[in-house]
mmJSON file of the N, C-alpha and C atoms, coordinates in Angstrom:
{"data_MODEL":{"atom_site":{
"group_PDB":["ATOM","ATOM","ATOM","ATOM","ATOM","ATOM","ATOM","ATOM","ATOM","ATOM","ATOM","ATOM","ATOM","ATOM","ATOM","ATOM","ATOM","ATOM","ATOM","ATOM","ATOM","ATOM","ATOM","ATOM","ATOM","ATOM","ATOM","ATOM","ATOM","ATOM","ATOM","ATOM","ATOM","ATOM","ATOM","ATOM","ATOM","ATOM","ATOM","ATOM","ATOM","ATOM","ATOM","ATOM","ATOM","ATOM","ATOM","ATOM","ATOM","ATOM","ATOM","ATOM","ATOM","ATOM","ATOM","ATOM","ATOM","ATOM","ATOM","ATOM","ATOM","ATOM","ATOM","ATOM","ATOM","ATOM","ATOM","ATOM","ATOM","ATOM","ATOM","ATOM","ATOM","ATOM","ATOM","ATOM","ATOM","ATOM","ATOM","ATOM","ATOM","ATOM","ATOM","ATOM","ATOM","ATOM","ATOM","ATOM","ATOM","ATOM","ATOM","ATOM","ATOM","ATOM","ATOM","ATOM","ATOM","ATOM","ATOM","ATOM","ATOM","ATOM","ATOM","ATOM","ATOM","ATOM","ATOM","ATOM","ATOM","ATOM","ATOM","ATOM","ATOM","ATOM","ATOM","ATOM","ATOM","ATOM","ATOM","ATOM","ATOM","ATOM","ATOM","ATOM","ATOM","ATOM","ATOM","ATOM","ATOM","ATOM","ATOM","ATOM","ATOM","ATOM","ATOM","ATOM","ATOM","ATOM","ATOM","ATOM","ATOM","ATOM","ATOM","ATOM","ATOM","ATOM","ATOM","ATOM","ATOM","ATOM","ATOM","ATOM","ATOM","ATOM","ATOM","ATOM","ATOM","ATOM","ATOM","ATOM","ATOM","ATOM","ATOM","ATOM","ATOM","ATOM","ATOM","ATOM","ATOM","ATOM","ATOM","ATOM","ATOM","ATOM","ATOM","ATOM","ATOM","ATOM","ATOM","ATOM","ATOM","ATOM","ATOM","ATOM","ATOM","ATOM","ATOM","ATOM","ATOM","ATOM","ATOM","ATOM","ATOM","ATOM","ATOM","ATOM","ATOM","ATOM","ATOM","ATOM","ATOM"],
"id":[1,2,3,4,5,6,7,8,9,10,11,12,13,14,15,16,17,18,19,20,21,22,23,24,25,26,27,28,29,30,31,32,33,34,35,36,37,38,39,40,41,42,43,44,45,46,47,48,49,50,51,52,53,54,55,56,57,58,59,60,61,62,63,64,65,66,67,68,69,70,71,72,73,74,75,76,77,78,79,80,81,82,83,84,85,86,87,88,89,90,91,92,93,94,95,96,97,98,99,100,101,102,103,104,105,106,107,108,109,110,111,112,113,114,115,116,117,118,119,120,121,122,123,124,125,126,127,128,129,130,131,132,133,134,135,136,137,138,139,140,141,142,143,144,145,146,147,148,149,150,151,152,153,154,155,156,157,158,159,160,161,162,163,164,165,166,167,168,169,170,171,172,173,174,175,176,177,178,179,180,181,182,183,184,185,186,187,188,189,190,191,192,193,194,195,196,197,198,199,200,201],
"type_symbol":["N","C","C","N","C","C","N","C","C","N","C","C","N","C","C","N","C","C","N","C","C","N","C","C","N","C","C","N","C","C","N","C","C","N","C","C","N","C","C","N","C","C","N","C","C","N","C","C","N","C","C","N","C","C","N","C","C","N","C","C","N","C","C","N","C","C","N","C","C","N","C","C","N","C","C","N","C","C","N","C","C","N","C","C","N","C","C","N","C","C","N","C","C","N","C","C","N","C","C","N","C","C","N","C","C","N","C","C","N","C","C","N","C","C","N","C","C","N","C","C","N","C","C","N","C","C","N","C","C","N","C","C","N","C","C","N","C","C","N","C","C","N","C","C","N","C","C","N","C","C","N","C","C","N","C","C","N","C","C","N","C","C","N","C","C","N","C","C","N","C","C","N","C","C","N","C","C","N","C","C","N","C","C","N","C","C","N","C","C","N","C","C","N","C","C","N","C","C","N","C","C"],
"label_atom_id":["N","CA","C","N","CA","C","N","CA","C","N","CA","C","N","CA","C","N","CA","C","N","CA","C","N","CA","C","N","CA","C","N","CA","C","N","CA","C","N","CA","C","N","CA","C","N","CA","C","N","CA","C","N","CA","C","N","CA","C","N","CA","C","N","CA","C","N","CA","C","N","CA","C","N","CA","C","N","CA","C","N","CA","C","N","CA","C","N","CA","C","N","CA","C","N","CA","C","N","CA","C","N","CA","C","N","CA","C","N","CA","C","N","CA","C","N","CA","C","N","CA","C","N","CA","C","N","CA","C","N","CA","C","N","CA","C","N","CA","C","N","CA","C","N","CA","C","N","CA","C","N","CA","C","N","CA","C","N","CA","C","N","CA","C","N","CA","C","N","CA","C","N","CA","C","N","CA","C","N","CA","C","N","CA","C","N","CA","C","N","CA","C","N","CA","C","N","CA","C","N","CA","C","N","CA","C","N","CA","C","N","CA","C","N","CA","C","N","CA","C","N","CA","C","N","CA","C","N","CA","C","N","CA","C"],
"label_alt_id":[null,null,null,null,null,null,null,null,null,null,null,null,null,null,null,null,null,null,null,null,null,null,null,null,null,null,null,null,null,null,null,null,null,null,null,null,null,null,null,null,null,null,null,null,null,null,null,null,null,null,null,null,null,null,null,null,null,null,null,null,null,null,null,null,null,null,null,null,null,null,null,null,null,null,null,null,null,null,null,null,null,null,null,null,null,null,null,null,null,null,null,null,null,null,null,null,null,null,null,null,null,null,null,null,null,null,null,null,null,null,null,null,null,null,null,null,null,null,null,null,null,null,null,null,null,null,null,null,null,null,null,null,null,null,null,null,null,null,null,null,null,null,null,null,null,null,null,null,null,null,null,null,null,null,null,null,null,null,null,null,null,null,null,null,null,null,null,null,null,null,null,null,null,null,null,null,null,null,null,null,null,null,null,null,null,null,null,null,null,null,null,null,null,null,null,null,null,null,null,null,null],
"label_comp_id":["UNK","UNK","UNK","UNK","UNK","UNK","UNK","UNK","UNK","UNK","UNK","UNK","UNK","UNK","UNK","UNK","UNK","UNK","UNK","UNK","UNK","UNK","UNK","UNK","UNK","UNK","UNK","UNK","UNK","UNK","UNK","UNK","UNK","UNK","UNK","UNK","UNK","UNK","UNK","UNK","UNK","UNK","UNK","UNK","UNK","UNK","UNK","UNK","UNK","UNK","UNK","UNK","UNK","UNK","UNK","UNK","UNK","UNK","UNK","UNK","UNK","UNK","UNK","UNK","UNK","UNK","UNK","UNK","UNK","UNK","UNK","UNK","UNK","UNK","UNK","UNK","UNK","UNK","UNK","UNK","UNK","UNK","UNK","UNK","UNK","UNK","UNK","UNK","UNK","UNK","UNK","UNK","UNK","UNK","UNK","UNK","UNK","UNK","UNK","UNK","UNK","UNK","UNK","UNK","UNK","UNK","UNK","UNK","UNK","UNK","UNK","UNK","UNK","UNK","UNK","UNK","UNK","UNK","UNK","UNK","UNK","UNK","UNK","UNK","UNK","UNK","UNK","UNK","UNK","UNK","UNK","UNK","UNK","UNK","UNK","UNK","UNK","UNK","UNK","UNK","UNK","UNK","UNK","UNK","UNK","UNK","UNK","UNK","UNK","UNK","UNK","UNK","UNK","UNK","UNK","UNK","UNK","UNK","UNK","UNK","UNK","UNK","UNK","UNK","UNK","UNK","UNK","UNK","UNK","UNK","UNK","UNK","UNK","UNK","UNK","UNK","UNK","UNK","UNK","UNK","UNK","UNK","UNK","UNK","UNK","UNK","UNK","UNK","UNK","UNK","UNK","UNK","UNK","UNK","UNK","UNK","UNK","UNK","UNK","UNK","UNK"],
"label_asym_id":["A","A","A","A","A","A","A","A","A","A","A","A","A","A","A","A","A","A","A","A","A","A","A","A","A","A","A","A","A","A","A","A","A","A","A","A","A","A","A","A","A","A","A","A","A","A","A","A","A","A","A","A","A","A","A","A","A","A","A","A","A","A","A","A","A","A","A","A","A","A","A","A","A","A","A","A","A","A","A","A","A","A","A","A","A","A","A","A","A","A","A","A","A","A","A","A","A","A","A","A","A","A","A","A","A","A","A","A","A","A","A","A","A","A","A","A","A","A","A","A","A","A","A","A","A","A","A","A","A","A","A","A","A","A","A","A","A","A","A","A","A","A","A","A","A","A","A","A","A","A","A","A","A","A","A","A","A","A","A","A","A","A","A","A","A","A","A","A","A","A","A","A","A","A","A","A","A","A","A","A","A","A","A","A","A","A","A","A","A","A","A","A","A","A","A","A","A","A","A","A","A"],
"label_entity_id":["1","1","1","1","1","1","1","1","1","1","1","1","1","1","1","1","1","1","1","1","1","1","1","1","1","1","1","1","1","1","1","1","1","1","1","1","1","1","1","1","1","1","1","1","1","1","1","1","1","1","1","1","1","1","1","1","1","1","1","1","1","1","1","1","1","1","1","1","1","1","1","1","1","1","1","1","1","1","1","1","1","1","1","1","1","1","1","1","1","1","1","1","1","1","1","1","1","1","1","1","1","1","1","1","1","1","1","1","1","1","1","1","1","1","1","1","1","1","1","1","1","1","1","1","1","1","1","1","1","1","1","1","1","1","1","1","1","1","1","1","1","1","1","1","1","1","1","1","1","1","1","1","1","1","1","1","1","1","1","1","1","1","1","1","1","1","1","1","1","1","1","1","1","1","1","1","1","1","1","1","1","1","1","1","1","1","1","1","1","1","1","1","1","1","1","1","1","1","1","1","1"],
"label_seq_id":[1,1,1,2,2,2,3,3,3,4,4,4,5,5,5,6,6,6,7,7,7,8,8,8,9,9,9,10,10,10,11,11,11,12,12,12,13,13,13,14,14,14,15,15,15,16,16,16,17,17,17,18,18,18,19,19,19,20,20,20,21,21,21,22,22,22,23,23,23,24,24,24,25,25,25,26,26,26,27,27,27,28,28,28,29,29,29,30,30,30,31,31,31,32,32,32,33,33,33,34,34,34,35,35,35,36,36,36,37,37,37,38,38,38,39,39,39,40,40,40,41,41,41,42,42,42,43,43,43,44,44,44,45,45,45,46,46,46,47,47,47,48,48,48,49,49,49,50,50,50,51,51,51,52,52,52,53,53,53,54,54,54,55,55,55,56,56,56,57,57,57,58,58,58,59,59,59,60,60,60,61,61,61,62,62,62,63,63,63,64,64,64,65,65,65,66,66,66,67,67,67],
"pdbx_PDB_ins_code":[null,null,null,null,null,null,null,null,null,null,null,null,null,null,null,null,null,null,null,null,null,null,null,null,null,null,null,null,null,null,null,null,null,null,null,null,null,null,null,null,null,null,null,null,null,null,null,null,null,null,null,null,null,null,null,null,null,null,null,null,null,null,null,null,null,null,null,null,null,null,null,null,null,null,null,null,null,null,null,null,null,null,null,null,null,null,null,null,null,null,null,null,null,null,null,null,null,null,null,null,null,null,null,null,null,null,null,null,null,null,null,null,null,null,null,null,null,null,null,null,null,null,null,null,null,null,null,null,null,null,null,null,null,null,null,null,null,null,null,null,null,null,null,null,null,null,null,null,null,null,null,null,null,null,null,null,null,null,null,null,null,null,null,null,null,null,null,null,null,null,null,null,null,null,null,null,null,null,null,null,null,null,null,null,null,null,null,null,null,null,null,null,null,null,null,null,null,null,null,null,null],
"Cartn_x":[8.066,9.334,9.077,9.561,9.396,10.34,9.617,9.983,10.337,11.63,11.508,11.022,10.625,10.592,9.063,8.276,6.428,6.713,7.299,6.973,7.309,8.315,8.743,7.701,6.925,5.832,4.58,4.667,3.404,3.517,4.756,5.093,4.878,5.236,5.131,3.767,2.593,1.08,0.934,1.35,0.232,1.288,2.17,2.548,2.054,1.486,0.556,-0.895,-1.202,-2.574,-2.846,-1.833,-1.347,-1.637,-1.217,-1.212,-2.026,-2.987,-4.351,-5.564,-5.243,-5.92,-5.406,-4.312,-3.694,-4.519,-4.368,-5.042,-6.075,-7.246,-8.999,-8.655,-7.794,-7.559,-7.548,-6.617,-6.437,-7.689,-8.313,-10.033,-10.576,-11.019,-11.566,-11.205,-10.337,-9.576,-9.733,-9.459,-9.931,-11.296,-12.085,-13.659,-14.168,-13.394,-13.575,-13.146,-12.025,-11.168,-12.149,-12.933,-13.695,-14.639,-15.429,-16.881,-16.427,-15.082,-15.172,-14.635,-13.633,-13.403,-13.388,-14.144,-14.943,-13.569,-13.273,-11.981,-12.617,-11.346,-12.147,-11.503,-10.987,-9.937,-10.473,-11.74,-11.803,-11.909,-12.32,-12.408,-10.981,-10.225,-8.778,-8.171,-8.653,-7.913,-8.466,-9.973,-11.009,-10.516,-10.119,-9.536,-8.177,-7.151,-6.331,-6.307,-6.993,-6.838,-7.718,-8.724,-9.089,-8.358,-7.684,-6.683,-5.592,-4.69,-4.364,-4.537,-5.861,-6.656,-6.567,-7.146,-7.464,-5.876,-4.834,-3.381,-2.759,-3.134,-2.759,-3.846,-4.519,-5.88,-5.059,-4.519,-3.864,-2.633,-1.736,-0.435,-0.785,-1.984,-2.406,-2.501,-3.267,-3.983,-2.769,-1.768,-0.433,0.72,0.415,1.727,0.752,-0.617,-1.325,-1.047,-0.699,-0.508,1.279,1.798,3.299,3.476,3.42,3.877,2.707],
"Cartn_y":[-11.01,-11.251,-11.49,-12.57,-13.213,-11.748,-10.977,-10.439,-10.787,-10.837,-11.706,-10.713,-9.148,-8.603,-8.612,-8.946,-9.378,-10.564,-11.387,-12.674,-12.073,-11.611,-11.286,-10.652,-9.316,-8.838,-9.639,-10.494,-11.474,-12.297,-12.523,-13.593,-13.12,-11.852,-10.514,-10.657,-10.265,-10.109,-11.439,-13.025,-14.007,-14.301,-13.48,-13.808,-13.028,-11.853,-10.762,-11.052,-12.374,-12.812,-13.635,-14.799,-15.496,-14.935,-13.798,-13.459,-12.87,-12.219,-11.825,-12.71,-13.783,-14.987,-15.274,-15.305,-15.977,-14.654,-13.278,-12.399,-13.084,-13.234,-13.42,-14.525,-15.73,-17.081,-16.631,-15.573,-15.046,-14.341,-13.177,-12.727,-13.857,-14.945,-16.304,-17.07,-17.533,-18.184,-16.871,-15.65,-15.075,-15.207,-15.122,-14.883,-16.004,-17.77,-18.868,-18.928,-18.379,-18.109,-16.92,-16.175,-15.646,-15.839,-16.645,-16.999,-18.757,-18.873,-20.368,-20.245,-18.739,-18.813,-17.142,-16.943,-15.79,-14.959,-13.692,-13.057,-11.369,-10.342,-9.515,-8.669,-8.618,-8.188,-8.642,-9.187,-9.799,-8.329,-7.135,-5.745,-5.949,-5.561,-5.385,-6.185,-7.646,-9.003,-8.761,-9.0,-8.399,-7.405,-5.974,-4.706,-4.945,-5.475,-5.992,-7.23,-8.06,-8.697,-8.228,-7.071,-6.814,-5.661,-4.774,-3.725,-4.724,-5.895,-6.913,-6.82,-7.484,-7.945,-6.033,-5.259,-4.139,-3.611,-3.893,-3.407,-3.999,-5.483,-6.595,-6.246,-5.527,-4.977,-4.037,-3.419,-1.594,-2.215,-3.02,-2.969,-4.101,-4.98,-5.582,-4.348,-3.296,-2.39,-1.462,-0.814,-0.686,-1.207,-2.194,-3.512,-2.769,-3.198,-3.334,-1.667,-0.57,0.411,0.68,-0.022,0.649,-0.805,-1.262,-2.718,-2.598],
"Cartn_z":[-35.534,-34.861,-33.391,-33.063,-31.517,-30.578,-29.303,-28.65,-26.908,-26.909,-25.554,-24.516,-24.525,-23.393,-23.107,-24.577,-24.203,-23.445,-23.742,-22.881,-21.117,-20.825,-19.493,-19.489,-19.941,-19.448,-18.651,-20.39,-19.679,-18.528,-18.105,-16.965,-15.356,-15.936,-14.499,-14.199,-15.277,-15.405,-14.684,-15.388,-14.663,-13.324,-12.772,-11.471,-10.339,-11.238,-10.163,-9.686,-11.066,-11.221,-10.109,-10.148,-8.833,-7.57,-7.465,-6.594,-5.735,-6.546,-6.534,-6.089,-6.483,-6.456,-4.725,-4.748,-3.281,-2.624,-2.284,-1.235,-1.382,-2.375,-2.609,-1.23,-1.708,-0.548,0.99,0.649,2.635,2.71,1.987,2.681,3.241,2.228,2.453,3.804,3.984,4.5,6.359,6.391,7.147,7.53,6.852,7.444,8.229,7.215,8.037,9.512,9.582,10.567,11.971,11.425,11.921,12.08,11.432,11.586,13.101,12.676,14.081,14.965,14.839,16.184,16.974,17.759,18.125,18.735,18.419,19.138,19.791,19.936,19.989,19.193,18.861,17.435,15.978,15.533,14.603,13.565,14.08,12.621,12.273,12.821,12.342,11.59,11.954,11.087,9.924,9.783,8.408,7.615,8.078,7.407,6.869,7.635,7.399,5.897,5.979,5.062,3.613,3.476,2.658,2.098,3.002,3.003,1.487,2.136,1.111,0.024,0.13,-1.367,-2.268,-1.791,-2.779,-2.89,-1.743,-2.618,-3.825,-3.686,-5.038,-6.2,-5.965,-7.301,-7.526,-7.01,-6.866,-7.722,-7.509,-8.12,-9.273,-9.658,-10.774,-11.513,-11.632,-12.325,-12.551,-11.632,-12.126,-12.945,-12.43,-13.496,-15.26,-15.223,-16.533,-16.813,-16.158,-17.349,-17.471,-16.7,-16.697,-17.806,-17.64,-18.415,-20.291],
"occupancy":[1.0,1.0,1.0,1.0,1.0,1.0,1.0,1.0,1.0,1.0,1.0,1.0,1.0,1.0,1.0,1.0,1.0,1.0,1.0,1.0,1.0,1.0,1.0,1.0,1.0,1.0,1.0,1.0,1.0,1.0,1.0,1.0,1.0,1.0,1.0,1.0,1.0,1.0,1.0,1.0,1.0,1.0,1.0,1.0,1.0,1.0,1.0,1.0,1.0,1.0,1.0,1.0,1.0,1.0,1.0,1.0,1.0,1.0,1.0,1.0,1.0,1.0,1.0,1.0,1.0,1.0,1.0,1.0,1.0,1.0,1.0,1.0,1.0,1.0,1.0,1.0,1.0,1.0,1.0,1.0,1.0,1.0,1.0,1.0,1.0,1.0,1.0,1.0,1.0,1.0,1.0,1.0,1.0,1.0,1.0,1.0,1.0,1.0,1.0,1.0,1.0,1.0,1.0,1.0,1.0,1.0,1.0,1.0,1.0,1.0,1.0,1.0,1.0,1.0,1.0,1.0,1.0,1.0,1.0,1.0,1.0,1.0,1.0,1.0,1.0,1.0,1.0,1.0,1.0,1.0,1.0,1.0,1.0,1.0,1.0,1.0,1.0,1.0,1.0,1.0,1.0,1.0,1.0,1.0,1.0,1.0,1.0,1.0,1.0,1.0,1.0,1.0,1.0,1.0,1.0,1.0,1.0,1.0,1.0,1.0,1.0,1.0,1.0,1.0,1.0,1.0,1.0,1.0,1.0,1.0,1.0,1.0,1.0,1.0,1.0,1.0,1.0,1.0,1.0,1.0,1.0,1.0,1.0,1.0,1.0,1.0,1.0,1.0,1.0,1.0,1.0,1.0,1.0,1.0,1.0,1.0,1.0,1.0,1.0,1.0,1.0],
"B_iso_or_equiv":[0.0,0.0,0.0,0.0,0.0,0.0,0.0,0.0,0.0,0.0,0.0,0.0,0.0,0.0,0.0,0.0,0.0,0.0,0.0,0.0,0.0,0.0,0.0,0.0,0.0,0.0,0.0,0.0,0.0,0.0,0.0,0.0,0.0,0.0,0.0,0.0,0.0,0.0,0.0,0.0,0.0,0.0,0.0,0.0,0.0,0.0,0.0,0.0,0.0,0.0,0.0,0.0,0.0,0.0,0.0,0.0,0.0,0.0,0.0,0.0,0.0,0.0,0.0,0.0,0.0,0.0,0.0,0.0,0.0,0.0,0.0,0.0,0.0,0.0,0.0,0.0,0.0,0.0,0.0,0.0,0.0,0.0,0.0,0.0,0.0,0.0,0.0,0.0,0.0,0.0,0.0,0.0,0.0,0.0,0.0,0.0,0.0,0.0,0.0,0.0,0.0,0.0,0.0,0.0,0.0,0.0,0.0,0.0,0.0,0.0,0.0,0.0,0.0,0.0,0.0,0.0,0.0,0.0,0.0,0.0,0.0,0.0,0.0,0.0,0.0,0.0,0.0,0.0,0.0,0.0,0.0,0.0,0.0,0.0,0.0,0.0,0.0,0.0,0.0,0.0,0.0,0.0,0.0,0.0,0.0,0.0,0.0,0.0,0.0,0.0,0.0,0.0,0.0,0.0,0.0,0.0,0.0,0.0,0.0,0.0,0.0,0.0,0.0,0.0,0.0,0.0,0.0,0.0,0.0,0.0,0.0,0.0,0.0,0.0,0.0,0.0,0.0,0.0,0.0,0.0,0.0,0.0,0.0,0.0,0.0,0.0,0.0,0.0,0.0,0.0,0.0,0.0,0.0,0.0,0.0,0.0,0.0,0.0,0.0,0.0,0.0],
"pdbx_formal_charge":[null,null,null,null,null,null,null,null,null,null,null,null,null,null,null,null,null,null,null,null,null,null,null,null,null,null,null,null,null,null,null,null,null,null,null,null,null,null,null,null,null,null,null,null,null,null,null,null,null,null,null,null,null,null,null,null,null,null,null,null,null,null,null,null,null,null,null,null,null,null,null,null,null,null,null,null,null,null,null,null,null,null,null,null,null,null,null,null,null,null,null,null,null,null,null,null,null,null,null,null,null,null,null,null,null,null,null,null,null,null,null,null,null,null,null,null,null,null,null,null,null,null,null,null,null,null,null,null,null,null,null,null,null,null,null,null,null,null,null,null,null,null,null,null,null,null,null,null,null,null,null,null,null,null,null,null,null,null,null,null,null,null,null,null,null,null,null,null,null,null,null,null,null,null,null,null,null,null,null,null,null,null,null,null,null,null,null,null,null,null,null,null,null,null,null,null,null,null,null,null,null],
"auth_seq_id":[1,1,1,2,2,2,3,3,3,4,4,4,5,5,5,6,6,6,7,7,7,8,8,8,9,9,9,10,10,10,11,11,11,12,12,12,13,13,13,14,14,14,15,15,15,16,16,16,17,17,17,18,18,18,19,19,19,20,20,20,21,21,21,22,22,22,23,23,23,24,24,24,25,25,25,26,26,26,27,27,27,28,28,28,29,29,29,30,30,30,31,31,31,32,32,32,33,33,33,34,34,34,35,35,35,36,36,36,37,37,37,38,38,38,39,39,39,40,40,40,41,41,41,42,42,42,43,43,43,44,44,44,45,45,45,46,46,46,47,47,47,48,48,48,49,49,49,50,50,50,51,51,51,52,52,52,53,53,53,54,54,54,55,55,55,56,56,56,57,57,57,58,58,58,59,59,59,60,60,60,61,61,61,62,62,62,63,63,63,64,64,64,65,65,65,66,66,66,67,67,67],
"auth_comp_id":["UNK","UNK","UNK","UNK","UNK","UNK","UNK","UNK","UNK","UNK","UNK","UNK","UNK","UNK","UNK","UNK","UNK","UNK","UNK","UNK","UNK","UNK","UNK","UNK","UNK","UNK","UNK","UNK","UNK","UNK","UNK","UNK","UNK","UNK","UNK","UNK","UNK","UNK","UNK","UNK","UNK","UNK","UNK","UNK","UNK","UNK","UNK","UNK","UNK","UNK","UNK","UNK","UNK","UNK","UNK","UNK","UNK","UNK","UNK","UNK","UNK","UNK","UNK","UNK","UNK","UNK","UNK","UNK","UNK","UNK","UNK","UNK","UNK","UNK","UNK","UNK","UNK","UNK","UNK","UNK","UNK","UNK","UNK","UNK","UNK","UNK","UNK","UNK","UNK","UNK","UNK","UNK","UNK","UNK","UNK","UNK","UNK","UNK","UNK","UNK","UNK","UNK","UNK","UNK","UNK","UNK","UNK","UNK","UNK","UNK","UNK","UNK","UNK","UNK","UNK","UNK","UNK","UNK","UNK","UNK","UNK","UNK","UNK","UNK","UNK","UNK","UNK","UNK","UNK","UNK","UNK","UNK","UNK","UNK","UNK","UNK","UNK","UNK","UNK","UNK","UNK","UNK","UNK","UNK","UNK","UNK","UNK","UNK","UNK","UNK","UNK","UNK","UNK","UNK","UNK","UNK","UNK","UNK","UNK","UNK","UNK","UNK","UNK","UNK","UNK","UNK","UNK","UNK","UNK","UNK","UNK","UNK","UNK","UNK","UNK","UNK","UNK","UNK","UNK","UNK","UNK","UNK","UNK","UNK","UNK","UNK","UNK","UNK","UNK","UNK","UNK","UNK","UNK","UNK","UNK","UNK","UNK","UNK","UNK","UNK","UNK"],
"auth_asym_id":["A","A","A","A","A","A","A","A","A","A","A","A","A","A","A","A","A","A","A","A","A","A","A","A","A","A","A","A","A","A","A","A","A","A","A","A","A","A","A","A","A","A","A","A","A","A","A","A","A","A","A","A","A","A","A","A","A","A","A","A","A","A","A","A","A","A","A","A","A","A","A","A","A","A","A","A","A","A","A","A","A","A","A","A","A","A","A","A","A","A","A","A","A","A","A","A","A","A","A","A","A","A","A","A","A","A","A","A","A","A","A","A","A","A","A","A","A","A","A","A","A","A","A","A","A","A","A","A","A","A","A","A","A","A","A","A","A","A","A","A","A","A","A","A","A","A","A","A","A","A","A","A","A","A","A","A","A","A","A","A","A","A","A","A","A","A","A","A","A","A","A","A","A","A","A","A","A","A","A","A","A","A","A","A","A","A","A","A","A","A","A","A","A","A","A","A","A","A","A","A","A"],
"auth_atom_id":["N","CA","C","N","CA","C","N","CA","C","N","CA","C","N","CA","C","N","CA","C","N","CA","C","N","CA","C","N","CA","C","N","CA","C","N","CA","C","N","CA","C","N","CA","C","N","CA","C","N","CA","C","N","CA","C","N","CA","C","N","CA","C","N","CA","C","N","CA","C","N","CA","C","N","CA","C","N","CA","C","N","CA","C","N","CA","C","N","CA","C","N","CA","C","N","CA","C","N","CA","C","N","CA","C","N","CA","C","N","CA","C","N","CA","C","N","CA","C","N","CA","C","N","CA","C","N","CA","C","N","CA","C","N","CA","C","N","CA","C","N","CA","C","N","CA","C","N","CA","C","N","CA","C","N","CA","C","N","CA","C","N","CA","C","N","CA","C","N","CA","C","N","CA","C","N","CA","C","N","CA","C","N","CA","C","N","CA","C","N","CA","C","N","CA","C","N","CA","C","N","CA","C","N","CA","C","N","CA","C","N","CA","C","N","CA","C","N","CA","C","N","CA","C","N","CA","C","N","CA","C","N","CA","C"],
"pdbx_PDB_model_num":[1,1,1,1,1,1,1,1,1,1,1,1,1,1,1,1,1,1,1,1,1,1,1,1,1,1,1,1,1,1,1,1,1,1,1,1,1,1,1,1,1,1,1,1,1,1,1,1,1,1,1,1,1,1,1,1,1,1,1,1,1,1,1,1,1,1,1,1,1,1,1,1,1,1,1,1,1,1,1,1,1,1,1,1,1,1,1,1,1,1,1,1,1,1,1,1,1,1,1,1,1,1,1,1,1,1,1,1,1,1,1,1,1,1,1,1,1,1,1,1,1,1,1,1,1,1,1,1,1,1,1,1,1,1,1,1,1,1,1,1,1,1,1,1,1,1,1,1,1,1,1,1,1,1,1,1,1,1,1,1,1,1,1,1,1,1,1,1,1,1,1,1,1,1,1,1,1,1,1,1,1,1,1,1,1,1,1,1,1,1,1,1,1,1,1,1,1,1,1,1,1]
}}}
């Protein structure tokens, strides 16, 4: 029997996946940003954007047990 609330599950899952993918883009996308243009703030931007990335791991790995 077709369940419409697996499908909404699954839609939640590949929109978190998305999203996960987009932080990995901003680490990336930071370091370039750091490796061309020299600041003096560059720890914080770095922490900051990996801070990101491991909260979207944190609420992937949540969605996967509440869901």
């Amino acid at each position: 029997m077709f369940d419409l609330w697996i499908l909404v599950k699954l839609a939640f899952l590949f929109v978190i996946i998305l999203y996960l993918v987009f932080a990995g883009v901003v680490v990336r996308q930071v370091y370039l940003m750091i490796t061309t243009i020299q600041t003096g703030f560059d720890f914080p931007i770095k922490a900051l954007s990996w801070l990101h990335l491991f909260l979207a791991v944190g609420v992937l790995l949540l969605a996967i047990i509440v869901l």
